[in-house]
C-alpha positions in Angstrom: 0.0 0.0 0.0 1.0 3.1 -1.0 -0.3 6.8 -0.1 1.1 10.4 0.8 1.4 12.4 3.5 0.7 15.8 2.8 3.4 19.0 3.9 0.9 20.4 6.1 1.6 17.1 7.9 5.4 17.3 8.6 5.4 19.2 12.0 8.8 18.2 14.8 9.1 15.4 16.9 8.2 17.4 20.3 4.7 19.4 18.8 1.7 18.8 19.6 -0.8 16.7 17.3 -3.6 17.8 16.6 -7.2 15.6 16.5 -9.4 16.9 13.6 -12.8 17.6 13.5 -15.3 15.1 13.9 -12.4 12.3 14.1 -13.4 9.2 16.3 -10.8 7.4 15.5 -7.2 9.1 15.6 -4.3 6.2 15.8 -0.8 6.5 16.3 1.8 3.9 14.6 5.8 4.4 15.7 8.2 4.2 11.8 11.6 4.2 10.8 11.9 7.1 8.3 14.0 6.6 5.3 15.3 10.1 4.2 16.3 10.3 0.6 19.9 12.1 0.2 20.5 11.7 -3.8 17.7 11.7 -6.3 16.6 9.6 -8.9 13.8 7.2 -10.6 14.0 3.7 -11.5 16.7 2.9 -8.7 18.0 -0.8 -8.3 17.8 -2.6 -5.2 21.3 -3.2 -5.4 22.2 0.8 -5.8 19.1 2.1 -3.5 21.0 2.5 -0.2 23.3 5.4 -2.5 20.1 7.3 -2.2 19.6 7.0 1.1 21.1 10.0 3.1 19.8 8.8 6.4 16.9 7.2 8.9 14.6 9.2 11.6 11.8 8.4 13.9 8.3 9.1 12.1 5.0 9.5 14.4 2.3 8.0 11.2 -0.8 9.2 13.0 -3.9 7.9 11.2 -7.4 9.0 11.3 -9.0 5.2 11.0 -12.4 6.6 9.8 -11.2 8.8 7.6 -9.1 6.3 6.1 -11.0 3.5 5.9 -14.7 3.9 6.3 -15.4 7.2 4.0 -14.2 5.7 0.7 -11.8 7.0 -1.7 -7.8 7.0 -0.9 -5.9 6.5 2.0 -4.6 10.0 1.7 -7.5 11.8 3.8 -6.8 9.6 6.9 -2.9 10.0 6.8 -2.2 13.6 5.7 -4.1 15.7 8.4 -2.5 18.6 10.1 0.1 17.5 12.0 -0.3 13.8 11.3 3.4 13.6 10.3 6.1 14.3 13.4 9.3 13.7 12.5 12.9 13.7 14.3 14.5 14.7 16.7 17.1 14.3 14.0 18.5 12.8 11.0 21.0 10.0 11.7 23.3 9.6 8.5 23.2 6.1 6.7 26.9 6.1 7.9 26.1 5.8 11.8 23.4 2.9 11.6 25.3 -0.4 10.8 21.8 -2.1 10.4 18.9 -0.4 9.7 17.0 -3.6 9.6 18.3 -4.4 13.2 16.6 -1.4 15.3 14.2 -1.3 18.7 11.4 0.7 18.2 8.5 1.2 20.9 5.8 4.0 21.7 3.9 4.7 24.9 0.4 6.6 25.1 0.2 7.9 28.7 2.7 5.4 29.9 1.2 2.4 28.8 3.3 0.6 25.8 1.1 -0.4 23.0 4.4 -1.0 20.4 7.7 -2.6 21.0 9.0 -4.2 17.9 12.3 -4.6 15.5 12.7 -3.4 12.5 14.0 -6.7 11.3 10.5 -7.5 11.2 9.7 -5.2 8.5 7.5 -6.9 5.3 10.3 -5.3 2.7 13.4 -4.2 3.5 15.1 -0.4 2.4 16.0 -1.2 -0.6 13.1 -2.9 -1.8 11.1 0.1 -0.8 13.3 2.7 -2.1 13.7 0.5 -5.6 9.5 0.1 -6.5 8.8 3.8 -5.4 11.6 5.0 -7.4 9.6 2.8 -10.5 6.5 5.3 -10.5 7.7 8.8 -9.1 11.2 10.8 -9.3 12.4 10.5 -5.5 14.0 14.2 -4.3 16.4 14.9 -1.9 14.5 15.6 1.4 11.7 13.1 0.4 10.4 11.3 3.4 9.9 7.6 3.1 7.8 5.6 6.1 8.5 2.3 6.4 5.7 0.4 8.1 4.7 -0.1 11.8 5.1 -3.0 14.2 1.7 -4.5 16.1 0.1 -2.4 19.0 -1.7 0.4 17.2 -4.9 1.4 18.6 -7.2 -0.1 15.9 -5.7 -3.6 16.6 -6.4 -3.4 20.5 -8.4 -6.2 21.3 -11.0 -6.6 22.8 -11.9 -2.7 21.7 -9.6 -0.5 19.8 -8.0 2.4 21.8 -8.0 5.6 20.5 -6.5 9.0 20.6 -8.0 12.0 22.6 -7.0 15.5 23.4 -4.9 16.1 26.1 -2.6 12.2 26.3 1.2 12.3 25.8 2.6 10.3 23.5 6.1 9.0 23.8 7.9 7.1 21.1 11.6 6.2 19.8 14.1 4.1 17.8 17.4 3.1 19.0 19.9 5.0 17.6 17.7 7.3 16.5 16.6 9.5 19.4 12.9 10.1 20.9 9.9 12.2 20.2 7.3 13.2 23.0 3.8 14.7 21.7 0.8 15.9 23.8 -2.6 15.6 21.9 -5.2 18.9 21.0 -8.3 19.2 19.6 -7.8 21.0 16.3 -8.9 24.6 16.2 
């Protein structure tokens, strides 16, 4: 699956995210970023890790409803305001030995709903960066997400959790620092 996060997403790894209007069902999923360092389309597996300038912590927050149960694209329940924290920083490809060996765990209010490995990731970096690169131009600066381990609030059994205003959320990869995000209602 494939869908975009819009710019009006990206906001930093300590602001606060905002719930939208009439959203029910506001989810949060913890991701290794892939940051794109060297342009180009119809990248090899074998050359996609060139491209690759470096790896962050991304916050995927996910409006379930909007996503799922109004039709259409994905787009509408990934690319809200604020839907998109990233950081605290970029950690060059140089400094990670094995990007496909990393913890990565979030907390809402002090309970952990996530703790996974990225080893457990369905395609690896290259494979990602590689099919992308087959139907769009990949930039410097672009963003890639690379999937969430299990634990997101639409998964909770016996009843899915969801976000409100006013919880703190607290999330991280190792190696690649922590962000820390209070929910608001959206003005």
């Amino acid at each position: 699956m494939v869908f975009n996060k819009w710019t009006s997403a990206i906001v930093g790894p300590n602001d606060a995210i905002e719930i939208p209007r009439n959203s029910r069902k506001t989810d949060w999923e913890v991701e290794l970023g892939v940051v794109i360092g060297k342009g180009g389309r119809y990248i090899s597996e074998s050359d996609a890790l060139e491209h690759v300038a470096g790896y962050c912590v991304i916050n995927d927050v996910s409006e379930r409803e909007f996503q799922l149960e109004l039709g259409g694209t994905w787009d509408k329940g990934k690319g809200c305001d604020t839907f998109g924290p990233l950081g605290p920083w970029l950690v060059t490809r140089d400094e990670i030995a094995d990007p496909h060996q990393l913890d990565l765990w979030l907390e809402v209010d002090g309970k952990r709903y996530q703790n996974g490995n990225t080893r457990t990731m369905i395609f690896q970096i290259p494979k990602i960066v590689s099919y992308l690169s087959q139907f769009m131009s990949l930039q410097p600066g672009d963003v890639i997400s690379t999937g969430t381990p299990p634990g997101v609030g639409l998964g909770i059994k016996p009843e899915p959790v969801y976000l409100r205003a006013g919880q703190h959320i607290r999330l991280g990869i190792s190696g690649l620092g922590e962000q820390n995000q209070r929910t608001v209602d959206a003005d």
